[in-house]
One Martini backbone bead per residue (centre of mass of N, CA, C, O) as a GRO file, in nm:
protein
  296
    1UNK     BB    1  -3.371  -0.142   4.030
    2UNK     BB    2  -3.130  -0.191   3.760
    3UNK     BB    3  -2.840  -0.376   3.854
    4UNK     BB    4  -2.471  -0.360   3.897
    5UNK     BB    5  -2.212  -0.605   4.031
    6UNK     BB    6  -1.859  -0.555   4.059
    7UNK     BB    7  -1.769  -0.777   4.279
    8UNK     BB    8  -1.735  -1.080   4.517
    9UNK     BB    9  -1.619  -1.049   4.832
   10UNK     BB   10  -1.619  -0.984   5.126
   11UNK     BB   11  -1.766  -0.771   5.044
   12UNK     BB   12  -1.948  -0.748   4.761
   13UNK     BB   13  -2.149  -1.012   4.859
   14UNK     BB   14  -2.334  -0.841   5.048
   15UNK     BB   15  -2.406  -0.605   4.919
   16UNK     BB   16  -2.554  -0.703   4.687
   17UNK     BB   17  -2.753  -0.866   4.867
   18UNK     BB   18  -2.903  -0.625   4.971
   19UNK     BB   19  -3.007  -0.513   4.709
   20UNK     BB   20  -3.207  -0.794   4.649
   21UNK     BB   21  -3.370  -0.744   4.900
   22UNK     BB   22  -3.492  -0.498   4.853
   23UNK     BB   23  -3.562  -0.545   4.529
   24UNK     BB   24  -3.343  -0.532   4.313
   25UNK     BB   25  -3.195  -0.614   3.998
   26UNK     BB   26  -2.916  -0.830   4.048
   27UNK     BB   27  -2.625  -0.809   3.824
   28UNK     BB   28  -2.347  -1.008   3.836
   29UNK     BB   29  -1.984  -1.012   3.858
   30UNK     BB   30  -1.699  -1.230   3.832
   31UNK     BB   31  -1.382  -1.370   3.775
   32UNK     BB   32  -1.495  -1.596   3.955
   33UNK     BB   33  -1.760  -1.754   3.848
   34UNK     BB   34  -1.841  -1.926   4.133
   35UNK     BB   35  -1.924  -1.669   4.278
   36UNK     BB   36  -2.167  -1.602   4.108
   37UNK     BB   37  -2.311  -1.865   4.144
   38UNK     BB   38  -2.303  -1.834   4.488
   39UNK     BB   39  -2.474  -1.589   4.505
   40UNK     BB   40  -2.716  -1.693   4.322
   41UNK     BB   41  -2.780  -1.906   4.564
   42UNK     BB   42  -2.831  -1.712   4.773
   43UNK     BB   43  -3.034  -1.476   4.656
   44UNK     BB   44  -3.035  -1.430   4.342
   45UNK     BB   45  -3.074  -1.384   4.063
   46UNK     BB   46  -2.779  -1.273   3.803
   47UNK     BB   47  -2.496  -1.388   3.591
   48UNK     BB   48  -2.264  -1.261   3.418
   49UNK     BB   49  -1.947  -1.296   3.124
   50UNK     BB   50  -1.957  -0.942   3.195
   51UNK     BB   51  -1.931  -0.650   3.278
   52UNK     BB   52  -2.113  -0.538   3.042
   53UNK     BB   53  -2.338  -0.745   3.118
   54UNK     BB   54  -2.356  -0.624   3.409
   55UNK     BB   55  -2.449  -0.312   3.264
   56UNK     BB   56  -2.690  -0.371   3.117
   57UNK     BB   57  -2.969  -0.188   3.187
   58UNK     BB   58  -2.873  -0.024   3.390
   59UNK     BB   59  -2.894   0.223   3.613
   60UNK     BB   60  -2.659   0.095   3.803
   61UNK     BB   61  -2.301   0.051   3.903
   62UNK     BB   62  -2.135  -0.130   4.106
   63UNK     BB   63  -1.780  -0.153   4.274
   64UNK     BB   64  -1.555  -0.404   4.442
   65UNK     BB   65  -1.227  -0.394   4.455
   66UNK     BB   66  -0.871  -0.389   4.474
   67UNK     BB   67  -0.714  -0.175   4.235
   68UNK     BB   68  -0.692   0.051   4.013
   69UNK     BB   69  -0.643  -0.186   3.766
   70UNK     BB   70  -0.916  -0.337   3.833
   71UNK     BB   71  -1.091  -0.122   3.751
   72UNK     BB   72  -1.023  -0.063   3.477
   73UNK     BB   73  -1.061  -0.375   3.374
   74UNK     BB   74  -1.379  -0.356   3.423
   75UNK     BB   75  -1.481  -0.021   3.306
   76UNK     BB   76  -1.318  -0.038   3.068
   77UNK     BB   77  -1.315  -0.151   2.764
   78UNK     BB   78  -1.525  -0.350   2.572
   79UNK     BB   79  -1.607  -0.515   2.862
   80UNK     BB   80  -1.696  -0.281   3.013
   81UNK     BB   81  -1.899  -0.123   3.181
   82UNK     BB   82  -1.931   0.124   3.027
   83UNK     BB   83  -2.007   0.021   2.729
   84UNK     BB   84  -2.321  -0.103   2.903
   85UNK     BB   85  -2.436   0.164   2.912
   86UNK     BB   86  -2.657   0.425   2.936
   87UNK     BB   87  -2.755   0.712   2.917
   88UNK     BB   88  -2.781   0.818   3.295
   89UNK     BB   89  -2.620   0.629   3.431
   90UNK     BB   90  -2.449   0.507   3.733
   91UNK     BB   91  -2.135   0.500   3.882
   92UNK     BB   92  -2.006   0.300   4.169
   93UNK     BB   93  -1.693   0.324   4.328
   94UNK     BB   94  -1.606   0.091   4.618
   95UNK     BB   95  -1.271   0.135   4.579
   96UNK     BB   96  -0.982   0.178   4.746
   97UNK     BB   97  -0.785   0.411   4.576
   98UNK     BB   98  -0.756   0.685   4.405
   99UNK     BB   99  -0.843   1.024   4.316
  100UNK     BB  100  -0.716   0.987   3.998
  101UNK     BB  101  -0.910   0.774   3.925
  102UNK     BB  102  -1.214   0.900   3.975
  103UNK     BB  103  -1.156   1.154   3.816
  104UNK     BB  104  -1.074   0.967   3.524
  105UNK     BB  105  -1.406   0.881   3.546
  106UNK     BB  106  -1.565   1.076   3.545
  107UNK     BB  107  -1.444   1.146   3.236
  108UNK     BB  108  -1.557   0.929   3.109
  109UNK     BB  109  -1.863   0.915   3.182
  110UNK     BB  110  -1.915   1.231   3.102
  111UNK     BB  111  -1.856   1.127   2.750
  112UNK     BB  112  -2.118   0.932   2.800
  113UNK     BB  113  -2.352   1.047   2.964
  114UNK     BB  114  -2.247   0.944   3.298
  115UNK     BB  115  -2.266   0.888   3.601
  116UNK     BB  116  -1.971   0.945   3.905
  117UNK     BB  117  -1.849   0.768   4.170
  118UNK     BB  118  -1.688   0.770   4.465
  119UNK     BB  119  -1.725   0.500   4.750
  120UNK     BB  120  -1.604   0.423   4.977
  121UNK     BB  121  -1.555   0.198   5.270
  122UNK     BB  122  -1.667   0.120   5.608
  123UNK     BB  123  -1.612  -0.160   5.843
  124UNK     BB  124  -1.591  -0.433   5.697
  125UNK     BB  125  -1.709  -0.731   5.654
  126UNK     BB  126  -1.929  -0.681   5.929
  127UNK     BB  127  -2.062  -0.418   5.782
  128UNK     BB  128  -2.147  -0.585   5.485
  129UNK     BB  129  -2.346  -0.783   5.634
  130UNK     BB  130  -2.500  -0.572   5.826
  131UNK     BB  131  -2.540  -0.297   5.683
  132UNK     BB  132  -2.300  -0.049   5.814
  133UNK     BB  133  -2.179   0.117   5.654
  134UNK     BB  134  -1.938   0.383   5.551
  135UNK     BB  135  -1.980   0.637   5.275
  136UNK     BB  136  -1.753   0.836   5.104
  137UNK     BB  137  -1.860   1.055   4.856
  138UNK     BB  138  -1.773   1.170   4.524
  139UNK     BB  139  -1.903   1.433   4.324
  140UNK     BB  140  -2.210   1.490   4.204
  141UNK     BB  141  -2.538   1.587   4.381
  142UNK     BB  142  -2.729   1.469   4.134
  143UNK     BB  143  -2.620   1.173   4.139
  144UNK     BB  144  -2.659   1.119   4.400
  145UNK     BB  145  -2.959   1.142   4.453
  146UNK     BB  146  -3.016   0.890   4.283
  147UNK     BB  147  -2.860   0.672   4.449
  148UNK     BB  148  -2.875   0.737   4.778
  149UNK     BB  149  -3.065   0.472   4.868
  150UNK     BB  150  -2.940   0.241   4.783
  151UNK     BB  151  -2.674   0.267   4.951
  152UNK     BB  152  -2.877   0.232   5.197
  153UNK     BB  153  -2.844  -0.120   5.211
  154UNK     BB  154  -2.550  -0.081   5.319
  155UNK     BB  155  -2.607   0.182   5.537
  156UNK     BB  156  -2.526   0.394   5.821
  157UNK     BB  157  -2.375   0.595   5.590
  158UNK     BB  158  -2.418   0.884   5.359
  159UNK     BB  159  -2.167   1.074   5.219
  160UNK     BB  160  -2.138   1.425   5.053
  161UNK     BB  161  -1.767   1.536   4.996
  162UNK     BB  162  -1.767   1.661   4.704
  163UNK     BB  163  -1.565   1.618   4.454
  164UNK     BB  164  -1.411   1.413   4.256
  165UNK     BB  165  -1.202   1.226   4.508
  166UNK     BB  166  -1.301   1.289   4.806
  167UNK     BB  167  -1.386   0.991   4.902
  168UNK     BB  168  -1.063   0.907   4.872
  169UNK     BB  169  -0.978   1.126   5.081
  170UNK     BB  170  -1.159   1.035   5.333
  171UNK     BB  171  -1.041   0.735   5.354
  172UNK     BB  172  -0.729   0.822   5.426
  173UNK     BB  173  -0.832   0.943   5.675
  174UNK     BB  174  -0.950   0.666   5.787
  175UNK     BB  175  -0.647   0.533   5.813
  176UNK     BB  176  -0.491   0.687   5.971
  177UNK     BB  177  -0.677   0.661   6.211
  178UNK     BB  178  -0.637   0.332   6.240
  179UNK     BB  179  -0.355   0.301   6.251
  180UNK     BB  180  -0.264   0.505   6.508
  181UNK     BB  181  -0.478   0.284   6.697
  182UNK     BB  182  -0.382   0.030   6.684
  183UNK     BB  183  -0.129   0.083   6.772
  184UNK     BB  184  -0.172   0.243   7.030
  185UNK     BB  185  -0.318  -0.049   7.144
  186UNK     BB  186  -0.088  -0.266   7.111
  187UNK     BB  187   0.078  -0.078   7.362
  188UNK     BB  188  -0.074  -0.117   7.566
  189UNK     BB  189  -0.181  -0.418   7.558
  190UNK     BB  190   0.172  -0.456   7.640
  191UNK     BB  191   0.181  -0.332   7.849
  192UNK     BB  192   0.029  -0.440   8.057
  193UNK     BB  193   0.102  -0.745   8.056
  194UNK     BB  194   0.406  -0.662   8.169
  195UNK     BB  195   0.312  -0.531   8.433
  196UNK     BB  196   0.063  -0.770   8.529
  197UNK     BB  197  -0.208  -0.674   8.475
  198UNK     BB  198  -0.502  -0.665   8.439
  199UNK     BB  199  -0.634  -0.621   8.134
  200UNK     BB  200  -0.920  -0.662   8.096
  201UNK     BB  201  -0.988  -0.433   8.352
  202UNK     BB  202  -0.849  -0.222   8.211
  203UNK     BB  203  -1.045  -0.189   7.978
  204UNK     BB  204  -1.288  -0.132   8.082
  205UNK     BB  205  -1.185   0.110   8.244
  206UNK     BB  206  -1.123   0.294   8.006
  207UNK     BB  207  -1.339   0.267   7.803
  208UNK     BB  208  -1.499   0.526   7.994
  209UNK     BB  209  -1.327   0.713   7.862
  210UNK     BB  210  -1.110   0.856   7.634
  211UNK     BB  211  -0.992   0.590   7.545
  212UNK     BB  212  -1.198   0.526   7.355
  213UNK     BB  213  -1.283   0.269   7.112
  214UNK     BB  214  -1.351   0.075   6.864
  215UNK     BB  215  -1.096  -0.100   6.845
  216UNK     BB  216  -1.157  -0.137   7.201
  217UNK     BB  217  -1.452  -0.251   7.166
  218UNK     BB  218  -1.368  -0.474   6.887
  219UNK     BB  219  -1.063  -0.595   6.972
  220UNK     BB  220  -0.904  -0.643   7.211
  221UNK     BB  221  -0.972  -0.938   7.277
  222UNK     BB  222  -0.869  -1.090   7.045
  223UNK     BB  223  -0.566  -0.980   7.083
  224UNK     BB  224  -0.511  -1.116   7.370
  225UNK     BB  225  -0.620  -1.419   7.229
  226UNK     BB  226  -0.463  -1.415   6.890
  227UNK     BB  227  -0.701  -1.275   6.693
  228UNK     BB  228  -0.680  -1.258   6.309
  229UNK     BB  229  -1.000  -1.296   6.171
  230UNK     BB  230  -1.166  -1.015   6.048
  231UNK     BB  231  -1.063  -0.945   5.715
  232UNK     BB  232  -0.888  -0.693   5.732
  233UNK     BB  233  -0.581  -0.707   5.546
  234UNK     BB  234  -0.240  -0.654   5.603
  235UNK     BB  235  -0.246  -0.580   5.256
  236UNK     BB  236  -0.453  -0.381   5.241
  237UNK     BB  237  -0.372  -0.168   5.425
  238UNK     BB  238  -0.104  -0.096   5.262
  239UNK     BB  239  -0.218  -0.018   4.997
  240UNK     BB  240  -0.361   0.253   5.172
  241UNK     BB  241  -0.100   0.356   5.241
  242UNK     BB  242   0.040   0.403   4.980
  243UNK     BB  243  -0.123   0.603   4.907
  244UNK     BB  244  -0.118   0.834   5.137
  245UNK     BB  245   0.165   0.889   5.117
  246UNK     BB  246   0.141   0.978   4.788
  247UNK     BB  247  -0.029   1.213   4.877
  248UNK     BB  248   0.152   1.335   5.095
  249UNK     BB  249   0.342   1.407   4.871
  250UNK     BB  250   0.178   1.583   4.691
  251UNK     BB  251   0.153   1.793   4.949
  252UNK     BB  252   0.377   1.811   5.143
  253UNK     BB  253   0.383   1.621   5.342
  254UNK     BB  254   0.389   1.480   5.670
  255UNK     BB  255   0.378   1.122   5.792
  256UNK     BB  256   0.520   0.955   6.032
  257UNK     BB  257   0.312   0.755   6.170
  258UNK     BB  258   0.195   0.638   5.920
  259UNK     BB  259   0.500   0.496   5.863
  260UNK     BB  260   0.547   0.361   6.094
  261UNK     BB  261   0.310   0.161   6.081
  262UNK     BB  262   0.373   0.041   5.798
  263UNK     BB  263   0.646  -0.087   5.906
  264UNK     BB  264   0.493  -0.263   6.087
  265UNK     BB  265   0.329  -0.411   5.912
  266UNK     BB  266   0.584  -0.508   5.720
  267UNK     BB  267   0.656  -0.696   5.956
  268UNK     BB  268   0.371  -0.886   5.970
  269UNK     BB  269   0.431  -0.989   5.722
  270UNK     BB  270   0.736  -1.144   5.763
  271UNK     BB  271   0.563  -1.328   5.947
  272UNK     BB  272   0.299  -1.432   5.747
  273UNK     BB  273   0.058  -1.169   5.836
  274UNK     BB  274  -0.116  -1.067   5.561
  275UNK     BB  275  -0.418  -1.185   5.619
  276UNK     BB  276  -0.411  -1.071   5.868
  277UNK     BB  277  -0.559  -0.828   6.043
  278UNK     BB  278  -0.470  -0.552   6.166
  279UNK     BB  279  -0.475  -0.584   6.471
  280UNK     BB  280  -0.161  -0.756   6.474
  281UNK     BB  281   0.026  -0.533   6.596
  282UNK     BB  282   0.065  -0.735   6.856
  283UNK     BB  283   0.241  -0.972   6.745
  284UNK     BB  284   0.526  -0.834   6.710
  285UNK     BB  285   0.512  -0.763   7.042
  286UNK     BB  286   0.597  -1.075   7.051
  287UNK     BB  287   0.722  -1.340   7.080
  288UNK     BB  288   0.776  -1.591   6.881
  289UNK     BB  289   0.685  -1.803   7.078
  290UNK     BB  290   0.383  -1.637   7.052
  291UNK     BB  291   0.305  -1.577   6.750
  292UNK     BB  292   0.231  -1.886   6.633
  293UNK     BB  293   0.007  -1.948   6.873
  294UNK     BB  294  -0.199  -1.676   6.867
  295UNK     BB  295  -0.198  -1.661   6.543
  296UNK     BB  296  -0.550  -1.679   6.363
   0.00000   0.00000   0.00000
């Protein structure tokens, strides 16, 4: 098949990367030229020098940006991946978004004659360089069909969960549970701490209970050790969880908790670590002359 693939951060840099090893025809556009160049040195494929250039002749185009405005830039105007695309071919957009822009996205790609997916990801990092990404798609069925083996090249699941907009309020609920687990996981580990416990020994042991969880099986240790360098940054947790709030505001919702985390985040930024990991909601809750030394 032939890919365009626009967006080549720490997700999208080897999501296209499993697309070109499967054997796909993947041409990327990246905003900072550089990495582009340093794509195709890595992977093969080529570089076009706009959205549209590495849309053109795709039957498929995916991309994995930043947020709501940056996908419009993207695949809007003349030089927008839809410009490029020819009836029949398919958007599907891997970044983390609205609802309403999904909706707005598949209505503009519908009167152009190409089928629109929105598409989050989740795993981080590591789930996108291991290919094991887990994909929430919202759409039409006849859609996914076509582009779904596609995109199990870098997923150990894909699932096609309603109309366009599903995906993306899939992802909402995605991250309210682990904001709420992160927290959560936060205040045992300086419980335990505090009470003078063995922490690594108490997590051995409850991990294999109740308590247990992704977050303690691949998180605890590191943030023990003050490290938050795995790649999902708390600038980004805070922008997923501003839509998710935004979201439960237009449902008449109110969501306590993740009010409450994205608080914690709020703090966690204030104190220099809008970078660090998600995890880091443990250094907030640690001494500040104990919070320099242990964040990296």
């Amino acid at each position: 098949m032939k890919i365009g693939f626009i967006g080549l951060g720490v997700m999208g840099f080897p999501m296209a990367g499993h697309l070109q090893r499967a054997g796909h025809r993947v041409t990327v556009y990246n905003r900072s030229a550089d990495k582009a160049s340093n794509w195709v040195a890595t992977y093969g494929g080529q570089a076009a020098p706009t959205p549209r250039a590495a849309a053109a002749g795709a039957e498929l185009v995916c991309l994995c940006v930043g947020n709501d405005d940056d996908v419009r830039s993207v695949v809007l105007g003349d030089d927008g991946a839809l410009a490029g695309l020819s009836p029949g071919a398919v958007l599907v957009d891997h970044t983390t978004a609205s609802a309403e822009l999904a909706r707005e996205l598949e209505g503009e790609a519908l009167a152009r004659g190409l089928g629109c997916l929105d598409a989050p990801v989740s795993g981080g990092q590591s789930g996108a360089q291991s290919g094991a990404l887990t994909i929430m798609v919202g759409g039409a069925a006849q859609t996914f069909a076509r582009v779904e083996s596609a995109l199990q090249c870098y997923a150990r699941c894909v699932r096609l969960l309603g109309p366009a907009g599903s995906g993306q309020l899939a992802k909402m609920v995605n991250q309210i549970c682990i904001a709420g687990v992160v927290q959560g996981l936060a205040e045992a580990l300086e419980f335990s701490e505090r009470a003078g416990l063995d922490t690594a020994a108490v997590v051995e042991v409850i991990s294999r209970g109740a308590a247990q969880s992704w977050q303690m099986e691949n998180r605890s240790q590191s943030m023990l050790a003050g490290h938050y360098d795995h790649g999902f940054a708390v600038d980004w947790m805070r922008k997923d969880l501003a839509m998710v709030l935004q979201q439960a505001a237009h449902m008449g919702l109110d969501l306590p908790l993740t009010r409450l985390v994205d608080g914690c985040y709020a703090q966690v930024q204030a104190m220099g670590g809008g970078r660090w990991d998600t995890s880091s909601l443990l250094a907030r809750m640690r001494a500040p002359d104990e919070q320099d030394n242990r964040a990296g």
